[in-house]
MARROLUM-815612 format. One line per 10 residues: their letters; for each residue x, z, y of N, C-alpha, C, O, CB. Coordinates in Angstrom, 2 decimals, decimal comma, m for minus. Atoms other than C-alpha are relative to their C-alpha. Glycine has a CB too. Layout:
residues N
a) X Z Y X Z Y X Z Y X Z Y X Z Y ~ ...
This chain:
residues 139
xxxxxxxxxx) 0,42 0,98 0,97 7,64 13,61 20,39 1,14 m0,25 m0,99 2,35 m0,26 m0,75 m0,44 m1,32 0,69 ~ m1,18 0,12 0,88 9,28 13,04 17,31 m0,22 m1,78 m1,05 m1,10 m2,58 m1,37 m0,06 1,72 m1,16 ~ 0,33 1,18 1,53 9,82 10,24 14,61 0,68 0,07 m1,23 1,85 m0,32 m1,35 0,35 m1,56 0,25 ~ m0,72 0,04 1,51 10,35 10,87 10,67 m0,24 m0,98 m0,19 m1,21 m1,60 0,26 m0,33 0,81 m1,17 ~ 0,62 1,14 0,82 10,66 8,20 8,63 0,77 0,41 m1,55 1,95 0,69 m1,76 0,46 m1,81 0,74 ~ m0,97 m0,09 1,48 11,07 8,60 4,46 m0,78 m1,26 m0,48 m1,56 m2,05 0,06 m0,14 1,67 m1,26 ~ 0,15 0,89 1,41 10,66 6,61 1,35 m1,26 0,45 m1,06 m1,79 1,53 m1,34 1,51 0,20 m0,91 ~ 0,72 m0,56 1,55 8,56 6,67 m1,55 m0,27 m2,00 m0,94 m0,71 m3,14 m0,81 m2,39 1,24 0,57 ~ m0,96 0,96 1,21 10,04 4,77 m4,66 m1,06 m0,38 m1,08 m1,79 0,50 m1,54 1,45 1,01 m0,91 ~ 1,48 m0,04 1,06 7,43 3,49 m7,10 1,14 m1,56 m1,05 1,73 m2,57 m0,69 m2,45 m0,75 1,27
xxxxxxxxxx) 0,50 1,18 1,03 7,85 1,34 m10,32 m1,14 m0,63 m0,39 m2,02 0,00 m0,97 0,21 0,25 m0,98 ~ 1,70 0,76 m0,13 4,89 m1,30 m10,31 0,02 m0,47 m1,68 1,03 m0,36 m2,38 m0,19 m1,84 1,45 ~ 0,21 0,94 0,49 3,31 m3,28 m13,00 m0,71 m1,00 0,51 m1,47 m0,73 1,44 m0,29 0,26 m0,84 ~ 1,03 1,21 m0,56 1,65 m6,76 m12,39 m1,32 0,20 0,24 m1,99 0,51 m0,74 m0,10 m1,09 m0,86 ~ 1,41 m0,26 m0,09 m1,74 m6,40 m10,80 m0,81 1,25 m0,10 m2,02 1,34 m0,28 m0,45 m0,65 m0,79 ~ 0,21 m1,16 m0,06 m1,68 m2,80 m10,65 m0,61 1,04 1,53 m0,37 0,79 2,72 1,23 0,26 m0,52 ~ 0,52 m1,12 m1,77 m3,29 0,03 m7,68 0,81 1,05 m0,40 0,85 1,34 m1,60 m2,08 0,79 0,37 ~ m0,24 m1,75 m0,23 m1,50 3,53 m6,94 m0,09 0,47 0,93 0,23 m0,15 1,95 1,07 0,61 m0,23 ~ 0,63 m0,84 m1,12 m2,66 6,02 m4,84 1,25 0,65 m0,23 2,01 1,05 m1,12 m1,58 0,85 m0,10 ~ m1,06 m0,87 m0,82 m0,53 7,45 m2,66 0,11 0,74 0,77 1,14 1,19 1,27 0,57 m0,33 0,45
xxxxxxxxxx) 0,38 m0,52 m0,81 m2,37 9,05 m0,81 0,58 1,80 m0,33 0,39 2,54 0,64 m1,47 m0,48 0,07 ~ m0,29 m1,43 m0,06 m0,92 12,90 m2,21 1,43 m0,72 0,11 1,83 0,43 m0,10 m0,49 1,23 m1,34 ~ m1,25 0,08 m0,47 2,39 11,68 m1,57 0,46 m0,12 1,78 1,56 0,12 2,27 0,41 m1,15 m0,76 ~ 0,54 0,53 m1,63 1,22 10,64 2,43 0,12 1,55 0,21 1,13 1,94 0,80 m1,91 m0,96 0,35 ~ 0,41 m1,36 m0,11 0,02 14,48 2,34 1,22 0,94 m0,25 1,38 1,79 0,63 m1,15 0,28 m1,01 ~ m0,66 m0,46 0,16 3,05 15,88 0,58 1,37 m0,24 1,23 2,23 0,61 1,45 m0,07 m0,20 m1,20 ~ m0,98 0,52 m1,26 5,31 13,85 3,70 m0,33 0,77 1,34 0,51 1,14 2,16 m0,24 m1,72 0,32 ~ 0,11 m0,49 m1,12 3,06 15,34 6,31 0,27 2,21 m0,19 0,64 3,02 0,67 m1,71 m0,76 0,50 ~ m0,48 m1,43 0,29 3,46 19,19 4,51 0,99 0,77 0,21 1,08 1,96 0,50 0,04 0,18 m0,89 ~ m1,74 m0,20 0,17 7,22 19,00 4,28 0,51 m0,04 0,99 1,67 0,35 0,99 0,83 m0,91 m0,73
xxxxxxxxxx) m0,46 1,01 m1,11 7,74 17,58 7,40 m0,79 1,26 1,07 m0,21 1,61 2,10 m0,78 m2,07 m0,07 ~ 1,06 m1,18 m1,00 5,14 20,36 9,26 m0,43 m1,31 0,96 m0,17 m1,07 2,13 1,06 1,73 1,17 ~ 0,68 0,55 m0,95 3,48 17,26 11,00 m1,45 0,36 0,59 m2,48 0,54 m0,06 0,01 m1,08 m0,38 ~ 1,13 m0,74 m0,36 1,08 18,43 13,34 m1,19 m1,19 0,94 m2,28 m1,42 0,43 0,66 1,44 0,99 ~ 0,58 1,45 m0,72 m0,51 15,48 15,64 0,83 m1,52 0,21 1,95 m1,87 0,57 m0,31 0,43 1,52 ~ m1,12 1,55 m0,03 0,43 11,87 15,50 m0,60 m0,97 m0,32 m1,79 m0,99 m0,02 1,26 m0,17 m0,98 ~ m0,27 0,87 1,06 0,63 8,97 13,45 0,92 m0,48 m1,10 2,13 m0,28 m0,94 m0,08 m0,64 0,40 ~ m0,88 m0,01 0,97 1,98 7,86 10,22 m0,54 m2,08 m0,15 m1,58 m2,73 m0,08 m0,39 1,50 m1,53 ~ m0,12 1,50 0,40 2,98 4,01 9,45 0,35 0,11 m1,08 1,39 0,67 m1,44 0,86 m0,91 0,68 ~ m0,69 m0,22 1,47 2,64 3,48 5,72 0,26 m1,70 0,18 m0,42 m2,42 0,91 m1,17 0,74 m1,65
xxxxxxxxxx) m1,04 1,41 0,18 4,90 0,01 5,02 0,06 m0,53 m1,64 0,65 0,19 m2,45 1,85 0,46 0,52 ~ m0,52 0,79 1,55 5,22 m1,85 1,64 0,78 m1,12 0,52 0,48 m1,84 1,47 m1,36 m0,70 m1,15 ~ m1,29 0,43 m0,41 8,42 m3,44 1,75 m0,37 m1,03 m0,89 m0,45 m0,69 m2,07 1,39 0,90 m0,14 ~ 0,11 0,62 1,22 7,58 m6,93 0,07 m1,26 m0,67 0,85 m2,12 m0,31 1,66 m0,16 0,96 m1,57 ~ 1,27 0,93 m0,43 5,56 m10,00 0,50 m0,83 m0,54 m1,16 m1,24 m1,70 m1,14 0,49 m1,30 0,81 ~ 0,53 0,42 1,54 3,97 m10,20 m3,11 m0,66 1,68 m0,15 m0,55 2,26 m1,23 1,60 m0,59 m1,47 ~ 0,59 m1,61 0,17 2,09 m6,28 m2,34 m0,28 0,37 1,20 0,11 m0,04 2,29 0,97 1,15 m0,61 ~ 0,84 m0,57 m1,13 0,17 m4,41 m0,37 m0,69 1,18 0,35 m0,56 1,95 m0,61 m0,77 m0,58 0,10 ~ 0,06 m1,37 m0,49 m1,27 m1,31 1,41 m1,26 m0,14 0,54 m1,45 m0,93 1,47 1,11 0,52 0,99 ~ 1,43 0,10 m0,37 m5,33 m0,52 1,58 m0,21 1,34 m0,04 0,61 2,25 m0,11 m0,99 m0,87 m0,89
xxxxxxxxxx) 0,38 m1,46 0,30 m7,71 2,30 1,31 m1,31 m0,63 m1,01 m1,72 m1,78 m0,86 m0,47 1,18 1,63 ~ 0,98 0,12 0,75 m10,39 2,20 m1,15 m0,51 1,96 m0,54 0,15 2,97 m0,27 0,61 m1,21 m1,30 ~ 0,62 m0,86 1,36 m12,30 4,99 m3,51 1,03 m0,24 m1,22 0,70 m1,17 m1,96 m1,71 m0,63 m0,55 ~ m0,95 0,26 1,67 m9,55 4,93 m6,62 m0,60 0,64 m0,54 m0,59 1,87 m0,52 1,57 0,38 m0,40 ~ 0,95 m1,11 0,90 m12,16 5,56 m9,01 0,33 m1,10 m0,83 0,92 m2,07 m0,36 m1,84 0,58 0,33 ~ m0,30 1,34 0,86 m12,02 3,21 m12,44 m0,87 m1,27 0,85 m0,43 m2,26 1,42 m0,67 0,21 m1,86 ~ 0,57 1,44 m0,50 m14,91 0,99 m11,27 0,40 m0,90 1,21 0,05 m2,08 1,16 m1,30 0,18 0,27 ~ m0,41 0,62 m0,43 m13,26 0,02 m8,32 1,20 m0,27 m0,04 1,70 m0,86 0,92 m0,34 0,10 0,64 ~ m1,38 0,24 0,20 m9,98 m0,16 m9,56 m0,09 m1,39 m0,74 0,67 m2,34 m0,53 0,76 1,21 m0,85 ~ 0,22 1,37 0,71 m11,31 m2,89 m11,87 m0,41 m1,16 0,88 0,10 m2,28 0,95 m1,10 0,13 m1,07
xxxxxxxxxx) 0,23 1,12 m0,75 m13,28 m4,53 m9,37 0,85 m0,70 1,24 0,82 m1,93 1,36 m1,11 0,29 0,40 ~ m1,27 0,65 m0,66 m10,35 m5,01 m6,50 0,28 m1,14 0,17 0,13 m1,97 1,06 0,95 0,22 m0,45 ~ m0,72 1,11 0,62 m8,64 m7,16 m8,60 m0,60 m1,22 m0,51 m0,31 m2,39 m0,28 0,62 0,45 m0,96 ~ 1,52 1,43 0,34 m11,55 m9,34 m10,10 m0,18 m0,72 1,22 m0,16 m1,95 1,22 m1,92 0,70 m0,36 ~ 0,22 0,24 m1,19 m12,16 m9,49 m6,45 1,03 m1,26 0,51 0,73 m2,40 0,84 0,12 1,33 0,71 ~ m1,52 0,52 m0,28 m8,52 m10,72 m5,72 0,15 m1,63 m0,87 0,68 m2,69 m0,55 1,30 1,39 m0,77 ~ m0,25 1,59 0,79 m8,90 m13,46 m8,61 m0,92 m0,73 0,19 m0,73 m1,88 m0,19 0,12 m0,11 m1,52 ~ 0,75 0,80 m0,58 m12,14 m14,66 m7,09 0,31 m0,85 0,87 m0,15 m1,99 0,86 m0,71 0,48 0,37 ~ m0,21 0,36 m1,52 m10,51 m15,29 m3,54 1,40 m0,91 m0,51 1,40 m2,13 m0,60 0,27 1,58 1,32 ~ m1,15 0,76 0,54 m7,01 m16,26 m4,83 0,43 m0,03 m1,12 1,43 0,68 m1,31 0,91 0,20 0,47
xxxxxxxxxx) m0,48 0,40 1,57 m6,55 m17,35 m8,51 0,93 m0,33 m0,21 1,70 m0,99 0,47 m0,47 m0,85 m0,66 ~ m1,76 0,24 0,09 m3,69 m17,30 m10,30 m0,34 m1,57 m0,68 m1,23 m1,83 m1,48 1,20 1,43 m1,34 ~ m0,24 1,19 0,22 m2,90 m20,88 m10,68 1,55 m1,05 0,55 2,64 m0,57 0,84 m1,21 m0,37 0,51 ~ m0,98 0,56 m0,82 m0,71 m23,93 m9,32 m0,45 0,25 1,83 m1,57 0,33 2,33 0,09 m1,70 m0,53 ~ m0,17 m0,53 m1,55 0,16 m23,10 m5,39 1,49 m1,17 0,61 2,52 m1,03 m0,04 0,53 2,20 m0,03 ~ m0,95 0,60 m0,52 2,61 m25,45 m3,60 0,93 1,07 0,32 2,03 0,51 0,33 m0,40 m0,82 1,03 ~ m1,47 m1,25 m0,01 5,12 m22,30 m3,09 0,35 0,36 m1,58 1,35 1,00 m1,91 m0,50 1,86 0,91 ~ m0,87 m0,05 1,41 5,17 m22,51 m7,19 0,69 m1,11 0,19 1,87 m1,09 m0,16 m0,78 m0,02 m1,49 ~ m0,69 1,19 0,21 6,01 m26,05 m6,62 1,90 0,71 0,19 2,82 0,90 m0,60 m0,68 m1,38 1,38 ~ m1,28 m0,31 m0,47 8,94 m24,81 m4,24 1,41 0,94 m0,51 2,63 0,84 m0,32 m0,38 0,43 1,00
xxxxxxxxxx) m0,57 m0,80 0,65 10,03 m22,10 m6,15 m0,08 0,45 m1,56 0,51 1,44 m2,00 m0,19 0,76 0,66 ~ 0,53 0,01 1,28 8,81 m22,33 m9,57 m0,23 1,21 m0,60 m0,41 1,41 m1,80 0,74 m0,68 m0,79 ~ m0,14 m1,64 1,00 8,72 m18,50 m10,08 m2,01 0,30 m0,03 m2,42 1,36 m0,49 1,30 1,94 1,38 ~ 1,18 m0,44 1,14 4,59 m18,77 m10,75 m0,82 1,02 1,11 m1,92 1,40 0,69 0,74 1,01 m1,73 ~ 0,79 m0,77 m0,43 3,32 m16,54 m8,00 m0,05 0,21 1,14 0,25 1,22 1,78 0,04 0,82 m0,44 ~ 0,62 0,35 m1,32 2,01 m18,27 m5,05 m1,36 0,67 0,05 m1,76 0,91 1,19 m0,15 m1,60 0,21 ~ 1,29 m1,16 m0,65 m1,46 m16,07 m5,39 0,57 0,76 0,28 0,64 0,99 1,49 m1,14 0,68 m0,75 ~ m0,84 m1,40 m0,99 0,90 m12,85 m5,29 m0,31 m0,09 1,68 m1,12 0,59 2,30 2,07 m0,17 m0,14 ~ 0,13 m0,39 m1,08 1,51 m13,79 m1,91 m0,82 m0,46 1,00 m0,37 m0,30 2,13 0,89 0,02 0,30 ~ 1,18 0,42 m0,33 m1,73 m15,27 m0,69 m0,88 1,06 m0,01 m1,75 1,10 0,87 m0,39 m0,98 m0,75
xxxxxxxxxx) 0,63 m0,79 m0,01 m3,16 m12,22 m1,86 0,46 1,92 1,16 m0,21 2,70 1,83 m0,09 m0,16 m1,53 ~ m0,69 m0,44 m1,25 m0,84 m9,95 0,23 m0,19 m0,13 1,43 m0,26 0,78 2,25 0,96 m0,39 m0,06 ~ 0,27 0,79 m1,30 m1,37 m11,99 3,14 m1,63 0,54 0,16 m2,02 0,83 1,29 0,24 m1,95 m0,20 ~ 1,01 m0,06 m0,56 m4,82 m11,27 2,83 m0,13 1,53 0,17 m0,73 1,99 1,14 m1,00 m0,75 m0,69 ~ 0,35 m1,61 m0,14 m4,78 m7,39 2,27 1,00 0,55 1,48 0,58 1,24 2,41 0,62 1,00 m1,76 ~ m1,20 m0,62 m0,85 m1,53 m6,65 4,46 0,79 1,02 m0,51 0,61 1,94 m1,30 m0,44 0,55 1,18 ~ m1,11 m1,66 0,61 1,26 m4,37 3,98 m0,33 0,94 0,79 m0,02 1,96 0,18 1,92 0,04 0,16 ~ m0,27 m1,61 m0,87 0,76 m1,52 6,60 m1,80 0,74 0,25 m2,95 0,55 0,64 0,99 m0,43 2,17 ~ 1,46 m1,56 m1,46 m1,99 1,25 8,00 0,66 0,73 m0,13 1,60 1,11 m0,83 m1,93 0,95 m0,32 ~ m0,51 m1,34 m1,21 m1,66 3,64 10,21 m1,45 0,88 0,06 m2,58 0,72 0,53 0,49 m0,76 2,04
xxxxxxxxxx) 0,72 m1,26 m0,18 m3,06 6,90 9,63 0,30 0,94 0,64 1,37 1,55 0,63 m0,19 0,52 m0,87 ~ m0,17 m1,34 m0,66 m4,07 9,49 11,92 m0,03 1,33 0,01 m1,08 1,88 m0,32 m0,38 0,03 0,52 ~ 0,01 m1,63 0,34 m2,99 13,22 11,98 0,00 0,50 0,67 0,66 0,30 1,68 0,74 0,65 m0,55 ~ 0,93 m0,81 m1,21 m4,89 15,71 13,62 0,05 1,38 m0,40 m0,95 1,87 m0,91 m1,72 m0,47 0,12 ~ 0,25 m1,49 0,02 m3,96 19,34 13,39 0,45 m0,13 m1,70 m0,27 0,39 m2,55 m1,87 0,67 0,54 ~ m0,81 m0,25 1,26 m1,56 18,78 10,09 m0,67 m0,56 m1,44 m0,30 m0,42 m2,61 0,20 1,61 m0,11 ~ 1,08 0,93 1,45 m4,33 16,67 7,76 m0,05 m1,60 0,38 m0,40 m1,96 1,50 m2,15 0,62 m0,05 ~ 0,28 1,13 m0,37 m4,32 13,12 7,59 m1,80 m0,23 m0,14 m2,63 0,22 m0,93 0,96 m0,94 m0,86 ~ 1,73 0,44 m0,42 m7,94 11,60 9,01 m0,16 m1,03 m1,06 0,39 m2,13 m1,13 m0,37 m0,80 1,80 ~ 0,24 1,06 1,02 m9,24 10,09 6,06 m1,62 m0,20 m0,74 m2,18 0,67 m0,07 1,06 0,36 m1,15
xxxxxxxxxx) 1,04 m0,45 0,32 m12,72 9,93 4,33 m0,34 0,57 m0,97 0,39 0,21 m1,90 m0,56 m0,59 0,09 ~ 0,31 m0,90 1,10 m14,18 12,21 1,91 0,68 m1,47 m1,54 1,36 m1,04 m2,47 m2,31 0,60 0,12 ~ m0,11 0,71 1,14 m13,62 9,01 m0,72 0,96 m0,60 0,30 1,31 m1,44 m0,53 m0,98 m0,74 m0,44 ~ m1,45 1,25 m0,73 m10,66 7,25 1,11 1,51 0,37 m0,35 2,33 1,12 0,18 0,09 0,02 2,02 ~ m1,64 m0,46 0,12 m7,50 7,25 m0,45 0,99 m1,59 0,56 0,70 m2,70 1,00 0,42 0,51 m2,15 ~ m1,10 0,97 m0,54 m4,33 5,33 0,36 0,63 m0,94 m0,94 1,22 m0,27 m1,78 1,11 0,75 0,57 ~ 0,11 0,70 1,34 m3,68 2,50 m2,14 1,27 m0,82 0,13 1,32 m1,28 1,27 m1,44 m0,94 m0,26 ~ m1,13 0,34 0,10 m0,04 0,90 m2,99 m1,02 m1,20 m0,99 m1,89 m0,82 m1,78 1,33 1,18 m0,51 ~ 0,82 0,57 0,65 m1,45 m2,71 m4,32 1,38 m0,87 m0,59 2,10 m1,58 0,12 m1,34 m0,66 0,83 ~ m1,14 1,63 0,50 1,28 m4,97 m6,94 m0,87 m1,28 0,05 m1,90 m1,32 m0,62 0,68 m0,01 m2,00
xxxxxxxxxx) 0,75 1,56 0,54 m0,09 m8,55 m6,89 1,02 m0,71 m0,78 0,61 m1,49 m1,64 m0,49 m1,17 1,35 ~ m0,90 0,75 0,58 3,17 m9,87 m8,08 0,48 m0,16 m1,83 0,58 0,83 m2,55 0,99 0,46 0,79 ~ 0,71 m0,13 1,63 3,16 m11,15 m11,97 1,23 0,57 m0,50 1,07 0,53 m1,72 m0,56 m1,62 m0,98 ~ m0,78 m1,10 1,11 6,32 m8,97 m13,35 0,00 1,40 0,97 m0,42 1,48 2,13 1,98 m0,57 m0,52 ~ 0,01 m0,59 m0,61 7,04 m5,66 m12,80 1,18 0,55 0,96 2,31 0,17 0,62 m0,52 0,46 m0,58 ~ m0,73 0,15 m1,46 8,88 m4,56 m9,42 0,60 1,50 0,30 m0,09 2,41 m0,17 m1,22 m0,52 1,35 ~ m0,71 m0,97 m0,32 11,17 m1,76 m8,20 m0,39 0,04 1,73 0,26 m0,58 2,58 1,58 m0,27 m0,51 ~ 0,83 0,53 m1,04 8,57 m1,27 m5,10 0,70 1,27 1,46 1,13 2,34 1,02 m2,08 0,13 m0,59 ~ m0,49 m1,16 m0,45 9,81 0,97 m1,79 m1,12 0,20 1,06 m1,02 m0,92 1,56 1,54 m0,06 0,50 ~ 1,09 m0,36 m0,76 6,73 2,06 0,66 0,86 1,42 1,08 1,35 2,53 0,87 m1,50 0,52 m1,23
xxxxxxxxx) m0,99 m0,92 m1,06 8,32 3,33 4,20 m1,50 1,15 0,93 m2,45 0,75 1,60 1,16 m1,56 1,58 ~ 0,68 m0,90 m0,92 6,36 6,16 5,84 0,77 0,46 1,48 1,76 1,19 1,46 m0,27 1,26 m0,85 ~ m0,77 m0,33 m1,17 7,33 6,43 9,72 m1,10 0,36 0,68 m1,93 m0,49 1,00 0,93 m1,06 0,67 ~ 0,41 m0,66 m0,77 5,64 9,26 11,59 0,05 m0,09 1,47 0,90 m0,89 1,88 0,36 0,80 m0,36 ~ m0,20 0,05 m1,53 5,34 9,61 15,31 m1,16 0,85 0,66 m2,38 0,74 0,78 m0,04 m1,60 0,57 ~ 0,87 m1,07 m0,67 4,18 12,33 16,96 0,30 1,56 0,38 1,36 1,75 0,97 m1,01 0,08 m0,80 ~ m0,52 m1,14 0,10 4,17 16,19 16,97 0,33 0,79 m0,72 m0,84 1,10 m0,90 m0,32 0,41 0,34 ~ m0,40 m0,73 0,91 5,52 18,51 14,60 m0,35 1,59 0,57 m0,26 1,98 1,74 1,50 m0,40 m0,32 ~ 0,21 m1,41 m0,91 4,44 22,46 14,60 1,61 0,65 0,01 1,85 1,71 0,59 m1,34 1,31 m0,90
């Protein structure tokens, strides 16, 4: 049994999605992972880590979604900190930072429409780091 763990470095903007899912793929290629698991991580409590369809229409809707449930507004953690972005991490909280995808014979298990989604909620933009830590077999 083994365990890699790398990086992958992203510049965000506010309220933005990136798929990351060919970078997930390019980690398990490089790496020759053959059975396992992979822990994807967003480092950060103002962002987050899903799967969706990254197609436009749901790239738009997400976030609409996101300002339904938690609106940007006043938040008693602006009180505390006045930096403006108590939804950020309300909305975090609700998605989560991590999944864990499974790899089966050197492909991550995913669905025909399922990609891996890097989410900013936070209102400037961010110097973001997303930890990938493997565990498993290598060929």
């Amino acid at each position: 049994m083994q365990i890699i763990t790398e990086y992958i470095k992203l510049s965000t903007s506010p309220d933005e999605l990136y798929d990351i899912t060919g970078q997930i793929a390019e980690f398990i290629r490089k790496n020759n992972l053959k059975n396992g698991q992979i822990t994807v991580f967003a480092v950060g409590s103002t962002c987050g880590i899903t799967t969706i369809e990254y197609e436009p229409g749901l790239r738009r809707d997400f976030p609409e979604m996101l300002s339904r449930i938690a609106p940007r507004g006043h938040y008693h953690h602006d009180a505390t900190w006045g930096d403006g972005n108590g939804h950020s991490h309300l909305r975090s909280s609700l998605i989560g930072t991590s999944f864990v995808v499974p790899v089966v014979e050197g492909n991550a298990v995913l669905g025909t429409w399922q990609q891996i989604v890097f989410c900013e909620f936070d209102i400037r933009p961010r110097q973001r780091k997303v930890i990938l830590q493997f565990i498993g077999e290598t060929a």
